[in-house]
N, C-alpha and C positions, 0 to 999 in steps of 0.2 A: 220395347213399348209396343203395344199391339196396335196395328193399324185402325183397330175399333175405336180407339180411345187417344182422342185428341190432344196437344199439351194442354189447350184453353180447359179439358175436363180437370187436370190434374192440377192447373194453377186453382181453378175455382176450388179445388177441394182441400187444398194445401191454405189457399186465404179462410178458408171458414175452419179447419183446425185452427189456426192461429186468434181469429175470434174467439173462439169459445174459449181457447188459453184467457183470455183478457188482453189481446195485443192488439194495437191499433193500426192498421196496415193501409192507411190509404194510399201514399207515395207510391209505397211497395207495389201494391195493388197495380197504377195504373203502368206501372215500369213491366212487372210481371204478364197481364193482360198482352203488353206491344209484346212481348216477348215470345208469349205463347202464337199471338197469331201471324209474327215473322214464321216460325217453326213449321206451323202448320201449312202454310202458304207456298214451303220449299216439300212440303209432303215430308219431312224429315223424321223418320222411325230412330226405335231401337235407345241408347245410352247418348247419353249428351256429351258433346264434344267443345271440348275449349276454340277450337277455330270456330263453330260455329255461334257461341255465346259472345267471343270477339269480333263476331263481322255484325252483328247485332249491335252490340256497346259504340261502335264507329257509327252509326247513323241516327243519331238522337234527332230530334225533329224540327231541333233549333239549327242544325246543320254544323256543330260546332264541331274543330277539327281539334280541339284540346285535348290532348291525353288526359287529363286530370278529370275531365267530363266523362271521357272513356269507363276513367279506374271505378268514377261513382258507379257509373253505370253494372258495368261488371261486376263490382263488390255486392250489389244491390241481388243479383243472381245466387251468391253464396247460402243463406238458409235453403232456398228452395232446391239449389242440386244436391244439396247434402239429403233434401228429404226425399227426392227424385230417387236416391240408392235403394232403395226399401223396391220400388219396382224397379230398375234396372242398376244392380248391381258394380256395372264398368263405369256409369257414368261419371263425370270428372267436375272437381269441384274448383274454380278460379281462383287464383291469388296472387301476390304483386305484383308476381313473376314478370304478370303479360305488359299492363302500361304502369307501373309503379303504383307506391302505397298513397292512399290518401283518410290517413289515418288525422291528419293535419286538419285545421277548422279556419275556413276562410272570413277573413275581416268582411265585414258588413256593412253596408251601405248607410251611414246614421244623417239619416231626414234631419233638414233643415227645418225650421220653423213655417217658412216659407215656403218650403216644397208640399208642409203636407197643407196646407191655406190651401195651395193652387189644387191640389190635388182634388180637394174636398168640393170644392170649385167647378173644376169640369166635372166632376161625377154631377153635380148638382143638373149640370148643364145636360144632362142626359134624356132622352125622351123614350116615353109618355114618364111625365112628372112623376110617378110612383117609382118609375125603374131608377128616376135621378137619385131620388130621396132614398131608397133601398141602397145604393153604393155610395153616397153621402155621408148615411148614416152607420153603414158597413165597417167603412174604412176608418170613421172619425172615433168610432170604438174599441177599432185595432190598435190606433194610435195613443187613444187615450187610456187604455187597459194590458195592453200589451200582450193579447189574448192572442192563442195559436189563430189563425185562419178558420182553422176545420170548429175550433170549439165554439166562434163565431158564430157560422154559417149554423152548426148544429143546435142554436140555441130556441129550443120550443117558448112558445108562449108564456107556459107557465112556468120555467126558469128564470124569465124578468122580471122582478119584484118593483113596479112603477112606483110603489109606495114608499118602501125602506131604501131604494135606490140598489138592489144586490143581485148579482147573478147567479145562477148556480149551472156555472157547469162540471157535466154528467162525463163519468168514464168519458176521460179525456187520453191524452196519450199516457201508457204506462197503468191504464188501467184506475186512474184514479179522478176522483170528485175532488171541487174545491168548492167553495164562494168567493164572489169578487165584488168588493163593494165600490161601486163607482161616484166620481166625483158629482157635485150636485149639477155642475154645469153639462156633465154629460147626460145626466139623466132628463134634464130641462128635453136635448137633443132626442132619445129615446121615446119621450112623453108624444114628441111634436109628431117623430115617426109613424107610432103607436097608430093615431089619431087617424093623421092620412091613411094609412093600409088601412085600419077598420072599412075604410067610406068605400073602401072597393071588394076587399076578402072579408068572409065570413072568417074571424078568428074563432077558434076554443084552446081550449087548453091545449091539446097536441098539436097544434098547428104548428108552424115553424112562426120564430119571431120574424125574421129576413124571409120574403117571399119573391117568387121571380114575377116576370111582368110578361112575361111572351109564350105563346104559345101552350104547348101543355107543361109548361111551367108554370103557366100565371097561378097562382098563390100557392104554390109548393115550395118547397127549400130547394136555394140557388143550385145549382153543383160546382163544384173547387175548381172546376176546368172553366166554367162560365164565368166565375169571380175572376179568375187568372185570367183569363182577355179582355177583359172589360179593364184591368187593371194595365195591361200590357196596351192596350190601344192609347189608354189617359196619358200612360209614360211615354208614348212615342210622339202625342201629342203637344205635351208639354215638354220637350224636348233636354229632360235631363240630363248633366253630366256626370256618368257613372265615377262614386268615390269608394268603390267597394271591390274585394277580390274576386265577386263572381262575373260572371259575362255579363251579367244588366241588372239595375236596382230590381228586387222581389217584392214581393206584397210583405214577406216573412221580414223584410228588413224594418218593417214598421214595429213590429216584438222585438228587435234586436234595437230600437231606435229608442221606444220605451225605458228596455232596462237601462240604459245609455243614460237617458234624458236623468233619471233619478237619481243615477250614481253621481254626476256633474253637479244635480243642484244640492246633495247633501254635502258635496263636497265646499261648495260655495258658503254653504252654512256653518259649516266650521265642523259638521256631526261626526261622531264617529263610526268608517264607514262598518268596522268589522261587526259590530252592535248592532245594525240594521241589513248585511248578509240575509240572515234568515227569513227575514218576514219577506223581504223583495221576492227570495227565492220560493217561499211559501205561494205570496201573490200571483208569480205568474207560473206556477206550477213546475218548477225544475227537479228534476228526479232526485237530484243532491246540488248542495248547495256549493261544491267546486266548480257546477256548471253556469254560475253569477258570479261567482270570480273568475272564469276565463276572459270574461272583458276589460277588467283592469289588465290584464299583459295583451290582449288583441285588439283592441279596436284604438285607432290612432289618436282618437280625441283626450279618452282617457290615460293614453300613456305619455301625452306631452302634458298634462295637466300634472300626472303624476310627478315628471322631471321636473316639472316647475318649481312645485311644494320641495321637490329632494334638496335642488341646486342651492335652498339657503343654509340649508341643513350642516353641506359638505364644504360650504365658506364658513361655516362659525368654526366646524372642526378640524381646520387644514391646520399643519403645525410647520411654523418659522425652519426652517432647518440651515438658517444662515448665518 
């Protein structure tokens, strides 16, 4: 690698290939960015080395000494060294080898009813009144839609249909569009938001729906780093106890809480659930639809429910053998 030419030049250049593919890179994005300016900050030339992409994966910034946080980390490195080859040929590409595989999908954190009331609650509480109502109204749609984070945040103006109640979000992850039609009570919620931001931001059609309140953010769209602290202070606030496999409930656990919530009350209804697979996965955008049956065998709520329904099933068919 020529000393002219920074990693931060080649992560940027590698993230906008992958744009123009149609791939949605923002995780990646800010994982890659730490990464490049670890690199560049040891002045470190030439082919990328596995100790040096591992002494990077060990300091994530939550301070976690989890292997497991490590392997994401690391794995997360994998497209970009393979594309790194192209200019330095030796460079080395990571794999289980160093802190094991984490091929595996960790149980989720499924919000109580309760939690997300309180939640809606202190964002409410937040100040100046616009900034409340912005993560209020943020979150209570994440909740209530089961929408990614980023498709949220990203939603323009003219994407919210006030009238029909429907969203349309745009090249989402995977490169695809959907519509989401929301509940009337959420839309009531939308309307009210709507209302207050006009009284401060000049909206048009490309504005952002969700605007920030501070500085030169005030009426721009939020950024994923701002909504994640704002989200991480409410949680520390309100002093939850973590029911999930990762280090601490996410924002993402509210789309995990979503699909949850629906699978639980068709089940309640007697529906069947295989019948309505599709559309859920349609709704909230799943690449395929094995990716909304991975919570029937993962997440704990649904699998004791499940045992529930079996356990009668496996007394009617037990046979005497006396």
């Amino acid at each position: 690698m020529s000393t002219a030419t920074t990693m931060q030049s080649f992560v940027e250049e590698f993230l906008a290939e992958r744009c123009r593919l149609g791939f949605a890179s923002h995780s990646m994005g800010y994982a890659l960015r730490s990464f490049a300016a670890y690199v560049d900050a040891l002045q470190i030339t030439g082919p990328l080395r596995l100790e040096v992409m591992a002494r990077w994966a060990r300091c994530p910034k939550n301070g976690s000494d989890d292997p497991l946080t490590w392997a994401r980390r690391l794995k997360g490195l994998r497209p970009f060294a393979r594309w790194f080859r192209q200019f330095e040929p030796n460079s080395e590409v990571p794999d289980n080898a160093i802190f094991g595989s984490v091929a595996q999908r960790l149980a989720p954190h499924i919000y109580t009813e309760q939690e997300i009331t309180d939640l809606l609650a202190a964002a409410h509480r937040l100040q100046p009144p616009l900034r409340g109502a912005t993560y209020e109204t943020l979150f209570g749609l994440l909740a209530a839609t089961g929408l990614r984070l980023a498709e949220a945040v990203h939603l323009l103006d003219r994407d919210v249909d006030l009238q029909a109640g429907l969203l349309q979000v745009r090249q989402s992850k995977f490169a695809k569009s959907r519509q989401v039609p929301v509940h009337p009570t959420t839309l009531v919620a939308l309307r009210r938001y709507a209302t207050l931001r006009d009284r401060e931001v000049a909206a048009t059609e490309e504005a952002p729906f969700f605007v920030g309140t501070r500085g030169r953010r005030h009426g721009c769209m939020p950024s994923l780093r701002q909504v994640d602290r704002v989200f991480q202070q409410l949680r520390e606030q309100l002093g939850w106890v973590n029911r999930g496999a990762h280090a601490t409930p996410r924002v993402h656990d509210m789309r995990h809480t979503f699909v949850v919530r629906r699978i639980l009350h068709w089940q309640e209804e007697g529906v069947d659930i295989d019948q309505q697979m599709l559309a859920l996965s349609t709704y909230v955008g799943h690449a395929n639809v094995t990716n909304t049956y991975w919570y029937l065998s993962a997440v704990p709520e649904l699998l004791a429910r499940a045992a529930a329904q079996f356990e009668p099933l496996m007394a009617d068919t037990e046979v005497d053998h006396g």
